[in-house]
Each structure stands twice: as structure tokens, then as C-alpha cells.
C-alpha positions in Angstrom: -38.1 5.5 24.0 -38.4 6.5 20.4 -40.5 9.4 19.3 -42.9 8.6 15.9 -44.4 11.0 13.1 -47.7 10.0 11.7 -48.3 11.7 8.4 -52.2 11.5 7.8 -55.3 11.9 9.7 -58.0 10.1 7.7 -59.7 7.4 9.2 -56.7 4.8 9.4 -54.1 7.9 10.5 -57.4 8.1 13.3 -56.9 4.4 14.2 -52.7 4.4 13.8 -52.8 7.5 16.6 -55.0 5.6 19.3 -53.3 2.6 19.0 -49.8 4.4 19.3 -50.9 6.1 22.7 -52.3 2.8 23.4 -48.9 1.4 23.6 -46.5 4.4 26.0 -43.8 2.4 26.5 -43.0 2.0 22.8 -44.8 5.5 21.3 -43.3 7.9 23.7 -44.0 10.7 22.5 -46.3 11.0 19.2 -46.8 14.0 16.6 -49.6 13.4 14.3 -49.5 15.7 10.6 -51.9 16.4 7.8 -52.3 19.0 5.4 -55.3 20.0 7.6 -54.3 20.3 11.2 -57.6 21.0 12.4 -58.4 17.1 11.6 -54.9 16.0 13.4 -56.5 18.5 16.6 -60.0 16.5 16.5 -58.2 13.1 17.1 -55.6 14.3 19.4 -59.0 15.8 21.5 -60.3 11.9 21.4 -57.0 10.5 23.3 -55.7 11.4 26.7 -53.1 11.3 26.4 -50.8 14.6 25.0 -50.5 14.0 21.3 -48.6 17.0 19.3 -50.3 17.7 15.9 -48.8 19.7 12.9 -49.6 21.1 9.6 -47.1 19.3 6.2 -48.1 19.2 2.6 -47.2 15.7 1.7 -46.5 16.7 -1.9 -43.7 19.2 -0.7 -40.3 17.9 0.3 -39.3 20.9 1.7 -42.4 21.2 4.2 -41.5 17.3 5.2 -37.7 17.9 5.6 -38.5 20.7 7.7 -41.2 18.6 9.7 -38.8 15.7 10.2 -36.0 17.7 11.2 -37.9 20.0 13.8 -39.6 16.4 15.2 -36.3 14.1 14.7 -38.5 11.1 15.2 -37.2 7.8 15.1 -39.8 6.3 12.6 -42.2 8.3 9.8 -45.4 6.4 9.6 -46.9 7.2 6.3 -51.2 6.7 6.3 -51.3 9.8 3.9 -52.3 9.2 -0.1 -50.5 6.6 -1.6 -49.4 9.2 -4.4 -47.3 10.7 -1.8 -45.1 7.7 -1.1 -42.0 8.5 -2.7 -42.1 11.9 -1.8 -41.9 10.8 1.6 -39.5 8.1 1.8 -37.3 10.7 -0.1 -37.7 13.1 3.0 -36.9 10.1 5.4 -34.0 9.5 3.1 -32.6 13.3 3.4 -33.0 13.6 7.0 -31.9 10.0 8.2 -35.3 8.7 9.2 -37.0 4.8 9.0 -40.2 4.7 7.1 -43.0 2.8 7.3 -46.6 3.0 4.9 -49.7 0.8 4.2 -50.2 0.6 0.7 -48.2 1.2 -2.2 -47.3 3.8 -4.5 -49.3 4.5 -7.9 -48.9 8.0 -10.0 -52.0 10.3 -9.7 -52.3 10.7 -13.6 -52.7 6.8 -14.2 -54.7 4.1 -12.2 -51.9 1.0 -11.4 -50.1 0.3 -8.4 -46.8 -1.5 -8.6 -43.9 -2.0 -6.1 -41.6 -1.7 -9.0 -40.8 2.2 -7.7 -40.6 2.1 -3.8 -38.0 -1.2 -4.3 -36.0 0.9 -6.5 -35.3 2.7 -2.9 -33.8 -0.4 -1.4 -30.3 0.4 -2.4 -30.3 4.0 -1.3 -31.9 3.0 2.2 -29.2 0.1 2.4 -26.8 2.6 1.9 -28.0 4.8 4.4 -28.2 2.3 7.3 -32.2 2.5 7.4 -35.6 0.7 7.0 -38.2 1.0 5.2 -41.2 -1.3 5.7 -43.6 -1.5 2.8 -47.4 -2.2 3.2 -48.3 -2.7 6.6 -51.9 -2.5 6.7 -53.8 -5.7 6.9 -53.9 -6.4 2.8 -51.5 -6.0 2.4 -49.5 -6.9 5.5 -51.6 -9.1 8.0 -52.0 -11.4 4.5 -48.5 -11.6 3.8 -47.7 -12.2 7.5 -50.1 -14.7 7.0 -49.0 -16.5 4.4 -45.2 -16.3 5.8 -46.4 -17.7 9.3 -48.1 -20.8 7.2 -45.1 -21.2 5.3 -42.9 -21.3 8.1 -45.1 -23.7 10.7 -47.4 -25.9 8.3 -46.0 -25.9 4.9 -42.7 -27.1 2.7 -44.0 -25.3 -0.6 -46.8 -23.1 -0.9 -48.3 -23.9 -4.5 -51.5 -22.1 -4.5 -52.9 -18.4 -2.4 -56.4 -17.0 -2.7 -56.6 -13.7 -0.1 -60.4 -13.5 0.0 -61.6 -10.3 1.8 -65.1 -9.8 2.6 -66.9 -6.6 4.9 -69.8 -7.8 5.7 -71.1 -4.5 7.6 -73.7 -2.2 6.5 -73.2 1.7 6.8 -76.8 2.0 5.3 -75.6 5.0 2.7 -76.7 4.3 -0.7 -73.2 4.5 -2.4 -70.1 5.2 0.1 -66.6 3.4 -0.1 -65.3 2.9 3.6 -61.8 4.5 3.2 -60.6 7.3 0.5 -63.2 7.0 -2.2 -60.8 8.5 -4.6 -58.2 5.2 -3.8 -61.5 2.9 -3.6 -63.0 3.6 -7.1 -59.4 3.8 -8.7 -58.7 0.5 -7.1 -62.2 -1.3 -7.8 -62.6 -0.3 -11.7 -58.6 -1.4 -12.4 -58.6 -4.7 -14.6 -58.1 -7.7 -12.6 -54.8 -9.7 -12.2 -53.9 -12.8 -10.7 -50.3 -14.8 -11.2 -50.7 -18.4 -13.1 -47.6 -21.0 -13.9 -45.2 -18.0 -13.8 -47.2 -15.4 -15.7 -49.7 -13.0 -15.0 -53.7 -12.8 -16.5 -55.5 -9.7 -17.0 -59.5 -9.8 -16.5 -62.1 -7.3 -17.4 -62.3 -5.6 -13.6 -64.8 -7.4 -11.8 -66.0 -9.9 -14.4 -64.6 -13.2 -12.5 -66.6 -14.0 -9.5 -67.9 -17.1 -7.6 -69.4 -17.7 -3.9 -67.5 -18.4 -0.6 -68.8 -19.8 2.0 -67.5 -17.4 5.2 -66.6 -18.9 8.7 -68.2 -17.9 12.0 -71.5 -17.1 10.9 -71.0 -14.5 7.8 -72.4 -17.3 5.9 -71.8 -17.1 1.9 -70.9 -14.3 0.1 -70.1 -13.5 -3.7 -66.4 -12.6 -4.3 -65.1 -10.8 -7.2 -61.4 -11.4 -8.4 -59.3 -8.0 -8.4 -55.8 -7.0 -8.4 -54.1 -6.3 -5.2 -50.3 -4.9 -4.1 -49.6 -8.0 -2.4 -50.0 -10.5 -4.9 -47.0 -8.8 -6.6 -44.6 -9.1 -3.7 -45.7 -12.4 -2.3 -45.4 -14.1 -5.9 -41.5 -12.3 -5.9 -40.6 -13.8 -2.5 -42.3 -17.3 -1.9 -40.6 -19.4 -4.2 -43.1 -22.4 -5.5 -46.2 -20.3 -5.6 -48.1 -21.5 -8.8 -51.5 -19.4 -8.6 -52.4 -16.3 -6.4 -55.4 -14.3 -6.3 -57.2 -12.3 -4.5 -61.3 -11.5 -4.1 -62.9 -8.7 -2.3 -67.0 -9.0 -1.7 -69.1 -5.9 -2.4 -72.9 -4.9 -1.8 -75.4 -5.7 -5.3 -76.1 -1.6 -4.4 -72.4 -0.8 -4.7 -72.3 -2.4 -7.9 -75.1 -1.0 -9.3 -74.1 2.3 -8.1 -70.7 2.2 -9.6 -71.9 0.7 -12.8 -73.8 3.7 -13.3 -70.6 6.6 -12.0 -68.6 4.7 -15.0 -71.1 4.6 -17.6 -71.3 8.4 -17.3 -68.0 9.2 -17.1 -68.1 10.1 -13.0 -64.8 7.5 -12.2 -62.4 8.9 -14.8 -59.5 10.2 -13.4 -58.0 12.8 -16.6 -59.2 15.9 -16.4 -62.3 17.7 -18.1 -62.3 20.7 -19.1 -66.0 22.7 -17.4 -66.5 26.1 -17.7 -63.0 27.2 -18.1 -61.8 25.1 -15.7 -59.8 21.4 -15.3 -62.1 18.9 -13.3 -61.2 15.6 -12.6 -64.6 13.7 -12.6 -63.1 11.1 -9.7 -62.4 13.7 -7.8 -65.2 16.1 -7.8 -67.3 13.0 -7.1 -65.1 12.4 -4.2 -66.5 15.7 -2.9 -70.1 14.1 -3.0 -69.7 10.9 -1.3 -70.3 10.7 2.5 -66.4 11.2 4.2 -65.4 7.7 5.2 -64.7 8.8 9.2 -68.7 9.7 9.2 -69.1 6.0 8.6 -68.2 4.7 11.6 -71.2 5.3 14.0 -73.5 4.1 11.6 -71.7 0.5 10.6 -72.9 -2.9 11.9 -71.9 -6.2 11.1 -68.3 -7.7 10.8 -65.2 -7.9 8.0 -63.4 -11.1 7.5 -59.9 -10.9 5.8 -57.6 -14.7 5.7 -55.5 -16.3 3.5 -56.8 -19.3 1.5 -53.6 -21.1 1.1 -52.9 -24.9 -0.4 -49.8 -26.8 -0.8 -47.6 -29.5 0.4 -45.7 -30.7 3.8 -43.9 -34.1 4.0 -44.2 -34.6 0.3 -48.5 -34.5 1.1 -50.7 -32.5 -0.4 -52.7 -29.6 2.7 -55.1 -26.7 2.9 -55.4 -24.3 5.2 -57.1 -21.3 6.6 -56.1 -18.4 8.2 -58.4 -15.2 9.0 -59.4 -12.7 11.4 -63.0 -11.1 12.1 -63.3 -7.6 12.9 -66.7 -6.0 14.7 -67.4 -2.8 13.1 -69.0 -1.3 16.5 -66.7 -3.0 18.7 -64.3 -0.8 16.3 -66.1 2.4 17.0 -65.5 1.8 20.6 -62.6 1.6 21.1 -61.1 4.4 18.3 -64.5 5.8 17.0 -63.4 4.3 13.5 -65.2 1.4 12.1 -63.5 -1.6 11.0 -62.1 -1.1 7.8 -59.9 1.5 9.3 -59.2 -0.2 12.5 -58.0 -3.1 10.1 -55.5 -1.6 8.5 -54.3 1.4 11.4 -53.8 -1.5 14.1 -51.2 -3.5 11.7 -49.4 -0.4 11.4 -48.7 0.3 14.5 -47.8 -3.1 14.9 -45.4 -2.8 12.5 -43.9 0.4 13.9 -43.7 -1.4 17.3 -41.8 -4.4 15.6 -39.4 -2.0 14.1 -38.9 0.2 17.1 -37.9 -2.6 19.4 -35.9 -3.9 17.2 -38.1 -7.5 16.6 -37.6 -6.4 13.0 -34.5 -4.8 11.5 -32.7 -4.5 8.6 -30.8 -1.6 5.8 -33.1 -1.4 2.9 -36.4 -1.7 1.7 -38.8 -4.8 3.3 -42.4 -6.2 2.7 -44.0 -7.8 5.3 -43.3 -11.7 4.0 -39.9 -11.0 4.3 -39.6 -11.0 8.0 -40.3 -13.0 11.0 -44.2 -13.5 11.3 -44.2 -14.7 14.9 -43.6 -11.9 17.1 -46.7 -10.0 14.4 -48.7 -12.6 14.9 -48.6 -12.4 18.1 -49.3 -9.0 18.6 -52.2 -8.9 16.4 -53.9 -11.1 19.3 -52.5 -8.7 22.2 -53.3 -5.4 20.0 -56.9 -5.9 19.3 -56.9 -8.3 15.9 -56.9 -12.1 16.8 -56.7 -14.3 14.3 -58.2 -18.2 13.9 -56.0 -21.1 11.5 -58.2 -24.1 10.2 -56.9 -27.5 8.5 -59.4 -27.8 5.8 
């Protein structure tokens, strides 16, 4: 069976790895990279079964060429910075390799994410007979399966999508983001965006909030409206979509916290010049904060991540629910991650496994929507992420 690279050994490159060697008869043999090998050797020693590690400098096209070629995997599963993206995907593109990532590109000198760049790859992949699969983490890619499923089995025309995400764990730090705090604070301080009657609205970032009442127990939360990837691919391919946002919940302490970083400067991300030297406040403060992966033996408590999704079948009006709920120490367990991480790694080795076995194929560039959701949503319930649909 195929042999896969996995570029990345943060906390979701932790979860991608156990799940791969959780799965033998797909992942035979699996070669985890970083630009720090000693981390790639700490999570190989946590599985046991033989995983081959190696040292690549994401930035560098020559080191991935060379990485690729030596490995000749079948599939390059990207959980590295999402600066590194296109560096990547041209390395798969040079040495004849599919690709798969979880997030989506944005440029290190300026805070916005768009697809606009990685779909300008869809004609050379096409051209080279390969895939590339775009975002599969859960959002995006578990919510755009979502909302692909619903259109396929309950709806004629989806007319309105709110992805509402919501961790509801406590890691008892003072101020910590659960993945990259770099990606986190560039992410959470952006202006917030959601698609209206064909256009899209700009918001001050996190001034739009109201309360959701969460299922199983998680009981109501405040959600804030922010931009997100997948709002900008699900609006392109669902035709009839007249409103989609998405809401994340965060902690009053987080808040406060990260009120207080931007008043004094701590989240900018151009460089300031201290002592004869260039320092990028964002990323010195990056240094500070706790590292993600130390997170996960102290979380409790659960996420909830579904799509909020109204429209019409048989010419009447419905609304619907679809969500999964994740346990943070039930996370820990099994791949000594918590859930934020187990959230996103499982989906991508789900999507690896579609592509490998050929459920999903296809020459060019693909996000999640635009495949079949049924053999993913499926495997989300056999691979450790079961997920609950409501009429409402």
C-alpha cells in the first residue's frame, strides 16, 4: 500500500501520525518531517509502530524536493505553517506527488487568508495528473463535508449557513491559544467577514456577538462572528447560498487578555526595530505563551463544532443541525493531544485515506464540498469523530 509524508509535528502533525499508524492497511509505511526532528522522534517514541522521522525546512524547495524524492510517497500531508503552503504544493508539483493540507495559505507579512492563491494551482495539478485536496481539518473540512452531506440528503437549496464553533474545555493557563498562537492571534484580531445577498460585510473583529444555546449539555455560550477559509469556498461552490457565517466562542479571560496584547502593541505582526535588531512583537510573544502540545494533560471539558444550516426541500422551508462533540481527555488518551488538535489531525487522515483508496479522485485542485461526503462521513464515526444531525 501507499507510503505517506507528513510535513509537521506540532500538535495536529502529533494527532495526523497516530491516526495514520492507526490505520496499516492504508498508511503502510509513514515518514513524519519538521524542521526539528527531535519533535518528529518524540512522537514516533509514543506509537508502536516503526514510524521514520526526518529533518526539511518547509520554506526551502530544494530541502522538500530532496525529501520527496528520497521518500517517493504517494501523498504529502501538509500540517506545517500555513505560510508554507505553496512552497509545498510546488515541491509536490516538481516531483509528481498528491497533496493534501488543513488550512489555507496567507503571506507571513500580512494577516488574510484567501484561497484565491492555492486555486491558482488547479490548472498546473490538472495538467500533471494529480490532487491536491485543500483544507482538511475539521473547519474547514468536517464543515464543508457537512454542509455537502445536508445538501445532498435533506435539502434542494441551501439559502442560509452559520458554522458555530465552541471549545468548551478549560486548560486553566491564564492566556494560551490551543494550536499555533502565532496562527491563533493573527486569525482572532483579523476583521470579521460573512457573505450576504451576493456580497461580503466587513466587521470590526469580534464586535458581532450573541448567545447559542449548545446541545448535549454545553449549555449556552457567547459566540463572536469572525472570518473563516471556508466561508470563501462554500459560498463559490453551493449555488443558492444567501448568508454564511461563522462564530467561534472564547473565554471572558481570553478576551481580556488579548485586549490588553493589542492595546500594547504585543499582536502586531511588522517588525520593530529593538536594540539593533528586527522583532516581530507576534512572534516574540509567541515564545512566552505555554506550547500548545503542553495543553493537553491539563484540558477538561468538551468542543462542539456543527453546521447551522437552513433552507428548503420540496419547495418547504427546513433547519437543520449537524455537529460533533469532542472530549478533551478522552483526546489525550488516545494520542496525548487534546481536542483541538485531535479535531483537526483525525479529518486529515481521513482525507488522506479517502484519497489513497481512491473514494476520492480527481486532476486538480479540490475542497472538501466538492466531493462525495458519504464515504467521510462515515469514517468520521469509525475514526474516532461521530457526528449527531437534528431537524430543528
Amino acid at each position: 500500500m501507499p507510503d505517506v509524508l507528513i510535513i509537521g509535528a506540532g500538535g495536529v502533525g502529533q494527532v495526523v501520525t497516530h491516526k495514520c499508524a492507526q490505520v496499516p492497511e492504508v498508511f503502510e509505511r509513514i515518514v513524519l518531517a519538521s524542521r526539528t526532528e527531535e519533535k518528529c522522534r518524540r512522537i514516533a517514541g509514543q506509537i508502536r509502530r516503526p514510524i521514520e522521522t526526518a529533518r526539511v525546512d518547509a520554506d526551502k524547495l530544494p530541502e522538500l524536493v530532496s525529501l520527496i524524492e528520497r521518500v517517493r510517497p504517494a501523498l504529502v500531508i501538509n500540517v506545517a505553517l500555513p505560510y508554507q503552503d505553496l512552497s509545498i504544493m510546488d515541491a509536490c508539483l516538481q516531483t509528481g506527488v498528491d497533496y493534501l493540507d488543513t488550512a489555507n495559505y496567507e503571506p507571513r507579512e500580512e494577516a488574510r487568508f484567501s484561497y484565491s492563491w492555492q486555486w491558482d494551482y488547479d490548472q498546473p495539478f490538472r495538467n500533471a495528473g494529480l490532487m491536491a485536496l485543500l483544507g482538511s481539518g475539521f473547519d474547514p473540512g468536517v464543515t464543508n463535508v457537512f454542509v455537502a452531506y445536508a445538501l445532498k440528503h435533506h435539502f434542494d437549496t441551501i439559502e442560509e449557513l452559520d458554522i458555530i464553533d465552541c471549545n468548551a474545555g478549560d486548560h486553566g493557563q491564564p492566556f494560551a491559544t490551543n494550536f499555533n498562537p502565532e496562527i491563533n492571534i493573527r486569525e482572532v484580531t483579523a476583521r470579521g467577514r460573512y457573505f450576504e445577498n451576493g456580497a461580503w460585510v466587513e466587521t470590526d473583529p469580534l464586535a458581532v456577538s450573541r448567545e447559542f444555546d449548545f446541545p448535549e449539555g454545553i449549555g449556552p455560550r457567547r459566540i463572536y462572528l469572525m472570518y473563516h477559509e471556508e466561508l470563501e469556498s462554500l459560498t463559490r461552490h453551493i449555488a443558492g447560498i444567501r448568508r454564511a457565517r461563522f462564530w467561534m466562542t472564547f473565554s471572558d479571560s481570553y478576551l481580556t487578555h488579548l485586549e490588553v496584547l493589542r492595546n500594547v502593541g504585543m499582536t502586531r505582526i511588522d517588525p520593530v526595530h529593538y536594540q539593533g535588531v528586527d522583532i516581530v512583537p507576534l512572534q516574540f510573544l509567541k515564545a512566552l505563551l505555554p506550547d500548545p502540545g503542553s495543553l493537553g494533560p491539563l484540558t477538561k471539558g468538551r468542543t462542539c463544532i456543527g453546521c447551522l444550516v437552513s433552507g428548503t426541500r420540496d419547495g418547504r422551508p427546513r433547519r437543520y443541525y449537524v455537529y460533533n462533540i469532542c472530549d478533551h481527555e478522552a483526546a489525550y488518551r488516545e494520542v496525548q493531544s487534546q481536542a483541538i488538535s485531535y479535531t483537526t489531525g483525525v479529518p486529515a487522515m481521513i482525507g488522506a485515506k479517502m484519497m489513497l483508496t481512491g473514494a476520492w479522485r480527481g486532476n486538480g485542485v479540490f475542497n472538501m464540498e466538492q466531493l462525495d461526503p458519504d464515504p467521510f462521513m462515515d469514517a468520521l464515526n469509525r475514526h474516532g469523530l461521530p457526528w449527531t444531525e437534528t431537524f430543528l
